[in-house]
MDAnalysis code that builds the backbone (N, CA, C; Angstrom):
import MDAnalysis as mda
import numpy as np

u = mda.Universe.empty(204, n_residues=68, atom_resindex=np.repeat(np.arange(68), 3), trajectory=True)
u.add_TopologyAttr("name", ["N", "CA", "C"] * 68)
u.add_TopologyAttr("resid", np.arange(1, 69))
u.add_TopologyAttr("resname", ["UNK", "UNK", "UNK", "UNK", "UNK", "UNK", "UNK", "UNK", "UNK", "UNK", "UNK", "UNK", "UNK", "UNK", "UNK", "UNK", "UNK", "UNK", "UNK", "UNK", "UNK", "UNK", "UNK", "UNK", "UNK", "UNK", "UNK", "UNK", "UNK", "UNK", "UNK", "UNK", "UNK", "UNK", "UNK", "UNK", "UNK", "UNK", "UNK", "UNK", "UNK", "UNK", "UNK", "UNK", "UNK", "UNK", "UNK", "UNK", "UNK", "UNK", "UNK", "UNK", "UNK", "UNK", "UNK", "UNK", "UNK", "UNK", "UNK", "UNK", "UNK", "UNK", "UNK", "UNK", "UNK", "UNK", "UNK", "UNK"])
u.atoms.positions = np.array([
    [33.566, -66.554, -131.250],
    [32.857, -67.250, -132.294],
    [32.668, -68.733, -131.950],
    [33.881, -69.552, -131.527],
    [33.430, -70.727, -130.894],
    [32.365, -70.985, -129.917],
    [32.259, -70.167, -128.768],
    [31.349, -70.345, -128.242],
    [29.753, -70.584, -129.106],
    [29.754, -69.273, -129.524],
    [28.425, -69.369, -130.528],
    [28.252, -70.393, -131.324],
    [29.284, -71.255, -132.000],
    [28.983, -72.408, -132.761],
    [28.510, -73.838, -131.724],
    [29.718, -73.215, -130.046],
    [29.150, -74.435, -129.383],
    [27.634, -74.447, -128.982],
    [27.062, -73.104, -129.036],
    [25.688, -73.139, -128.459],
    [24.431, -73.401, -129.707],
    [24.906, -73.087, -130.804],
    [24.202, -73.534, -131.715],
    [24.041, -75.046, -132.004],
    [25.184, -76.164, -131.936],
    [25.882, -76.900, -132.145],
    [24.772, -77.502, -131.341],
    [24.760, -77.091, -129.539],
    [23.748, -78.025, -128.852],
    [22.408, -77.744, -128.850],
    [21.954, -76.457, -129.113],
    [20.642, -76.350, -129.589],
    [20.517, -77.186, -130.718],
    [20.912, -77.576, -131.565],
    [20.682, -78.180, -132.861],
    [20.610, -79.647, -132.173],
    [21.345, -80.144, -131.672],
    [21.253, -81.536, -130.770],
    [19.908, -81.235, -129.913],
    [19.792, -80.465, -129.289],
    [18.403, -81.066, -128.880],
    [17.298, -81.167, -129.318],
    [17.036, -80.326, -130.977],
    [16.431, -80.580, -131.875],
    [16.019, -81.483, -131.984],
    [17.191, -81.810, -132.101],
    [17.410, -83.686, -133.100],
    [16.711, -84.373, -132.351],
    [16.924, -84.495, -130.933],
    [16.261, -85.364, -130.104],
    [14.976, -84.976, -129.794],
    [14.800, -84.411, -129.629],
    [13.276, -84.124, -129.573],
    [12.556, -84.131, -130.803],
    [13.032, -83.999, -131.527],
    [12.217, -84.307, -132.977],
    [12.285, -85.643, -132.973],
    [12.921, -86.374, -132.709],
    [13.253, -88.129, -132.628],
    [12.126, -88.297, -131.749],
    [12.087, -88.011, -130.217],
    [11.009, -88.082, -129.305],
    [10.054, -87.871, -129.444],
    [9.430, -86.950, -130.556],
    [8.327, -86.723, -131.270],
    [7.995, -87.591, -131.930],
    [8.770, -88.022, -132.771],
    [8.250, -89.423, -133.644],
    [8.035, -90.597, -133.354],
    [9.269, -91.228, -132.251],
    [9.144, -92.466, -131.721],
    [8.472, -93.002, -130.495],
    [8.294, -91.361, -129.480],
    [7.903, -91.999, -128.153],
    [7.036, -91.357, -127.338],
    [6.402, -90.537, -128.547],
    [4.937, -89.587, -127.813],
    [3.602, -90.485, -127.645],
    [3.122, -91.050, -126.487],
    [2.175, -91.313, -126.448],
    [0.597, -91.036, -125.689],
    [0.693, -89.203, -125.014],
    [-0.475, -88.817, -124.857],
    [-0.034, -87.212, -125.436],
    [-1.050, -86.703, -125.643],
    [-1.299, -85.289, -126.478],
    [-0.800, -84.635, -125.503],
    [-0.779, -84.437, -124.282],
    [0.335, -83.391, -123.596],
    [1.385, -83.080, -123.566],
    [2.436, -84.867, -124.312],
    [3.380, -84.592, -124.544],
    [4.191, -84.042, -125.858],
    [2.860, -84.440, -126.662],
    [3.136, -84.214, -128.245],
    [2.993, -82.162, -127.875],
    [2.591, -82.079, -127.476],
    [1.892, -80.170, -126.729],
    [3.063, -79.521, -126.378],
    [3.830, -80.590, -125.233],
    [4.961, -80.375, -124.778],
    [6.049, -79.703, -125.381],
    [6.178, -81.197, -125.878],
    [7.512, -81.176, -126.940],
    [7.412, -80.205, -128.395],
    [6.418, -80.165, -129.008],
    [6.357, -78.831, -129.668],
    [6.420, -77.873, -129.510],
    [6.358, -76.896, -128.365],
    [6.535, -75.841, -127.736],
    [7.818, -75.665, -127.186],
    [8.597, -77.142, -127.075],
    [9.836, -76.801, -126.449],
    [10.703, -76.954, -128.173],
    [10.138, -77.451, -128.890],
    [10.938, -77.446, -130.627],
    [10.947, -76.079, -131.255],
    [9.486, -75.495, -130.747],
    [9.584, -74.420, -131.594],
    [9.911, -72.983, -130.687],
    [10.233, -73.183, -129.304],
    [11.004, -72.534, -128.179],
    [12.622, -72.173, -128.532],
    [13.327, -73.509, -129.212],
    [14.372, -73.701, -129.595],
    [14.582, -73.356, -131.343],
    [13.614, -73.339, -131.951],
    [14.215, -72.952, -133.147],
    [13.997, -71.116, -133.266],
    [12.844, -70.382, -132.420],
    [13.157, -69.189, -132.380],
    [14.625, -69.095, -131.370],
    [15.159, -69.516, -130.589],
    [16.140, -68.866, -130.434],
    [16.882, -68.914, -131.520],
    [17.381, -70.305, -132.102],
    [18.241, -69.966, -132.622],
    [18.611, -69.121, -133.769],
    [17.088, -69.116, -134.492],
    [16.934, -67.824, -135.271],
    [17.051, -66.295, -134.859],
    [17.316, -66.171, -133.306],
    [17.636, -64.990, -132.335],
    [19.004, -64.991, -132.514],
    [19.740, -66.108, -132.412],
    [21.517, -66.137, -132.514],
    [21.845, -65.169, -133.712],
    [21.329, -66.160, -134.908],
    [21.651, -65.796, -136.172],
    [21.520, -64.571, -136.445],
    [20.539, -63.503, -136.209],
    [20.246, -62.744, -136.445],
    [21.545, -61.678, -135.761],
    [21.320, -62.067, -134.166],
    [22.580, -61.537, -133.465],
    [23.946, -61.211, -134.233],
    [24.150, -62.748, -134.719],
    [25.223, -62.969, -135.386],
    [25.446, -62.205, -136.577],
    [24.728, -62.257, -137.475],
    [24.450, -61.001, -138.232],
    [24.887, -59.739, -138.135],
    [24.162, -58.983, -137.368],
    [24.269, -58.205, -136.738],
    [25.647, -57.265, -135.976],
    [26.065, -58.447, -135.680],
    [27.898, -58.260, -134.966],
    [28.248, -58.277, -136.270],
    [28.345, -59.018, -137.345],
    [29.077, -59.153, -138.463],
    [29.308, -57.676, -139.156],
    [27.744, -57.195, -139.439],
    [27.320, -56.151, -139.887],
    [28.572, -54.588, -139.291],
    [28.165, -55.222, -137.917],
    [29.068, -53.805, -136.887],
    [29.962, -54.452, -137.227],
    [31.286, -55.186, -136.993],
    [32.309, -55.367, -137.206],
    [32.801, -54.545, -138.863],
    [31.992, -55.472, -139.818],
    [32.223, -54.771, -141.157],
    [32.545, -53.331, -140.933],
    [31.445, -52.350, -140.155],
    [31.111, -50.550, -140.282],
    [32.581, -50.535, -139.808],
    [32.812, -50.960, -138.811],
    [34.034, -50.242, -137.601],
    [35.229, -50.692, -138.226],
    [35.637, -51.502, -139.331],
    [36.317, -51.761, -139.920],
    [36.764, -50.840, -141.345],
    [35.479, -50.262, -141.354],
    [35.690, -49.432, -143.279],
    [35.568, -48.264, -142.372],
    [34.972, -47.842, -140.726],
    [35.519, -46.583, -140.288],
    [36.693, -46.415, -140.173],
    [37.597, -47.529, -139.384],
    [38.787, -47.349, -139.116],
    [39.614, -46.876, -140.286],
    [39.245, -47.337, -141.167],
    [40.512, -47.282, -142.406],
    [40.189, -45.978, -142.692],
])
């Protein structure tokens, strides 16, 4: 589980910065092109984690009310 929070943790940091870099220091349309594709590159994954994450939760729960 740590791991997964550390990888969320830095996907979310590079968010940040690139959403910052978006605002403060885009100055030709290739990069504004760029950097949106790499923002919205990064927020489907991490909506891929979550789901993952989910998912394990989900199986853990089953294999837990099987066991018993």
């Amino acid at each position: 589980m740590d791991s997964e929070f550390s990888v969320e943790r830095l996907i979310n940091k590079r968010l940040e910065g690139l959403k910052d870099t978006l605002v403060y220091s885009v100055d030709k349309m290739e990069q504004l092109h760029y950097i949106r594709g790499q923002i919205k590159g990064l927020e489907s994954l991490l909506q891929d984690l979550k789901d993952l994450q989910k998912k394990q939760e989900q199986l853990n729960e089953k294999e837990l009310r099987d066991f018993k």
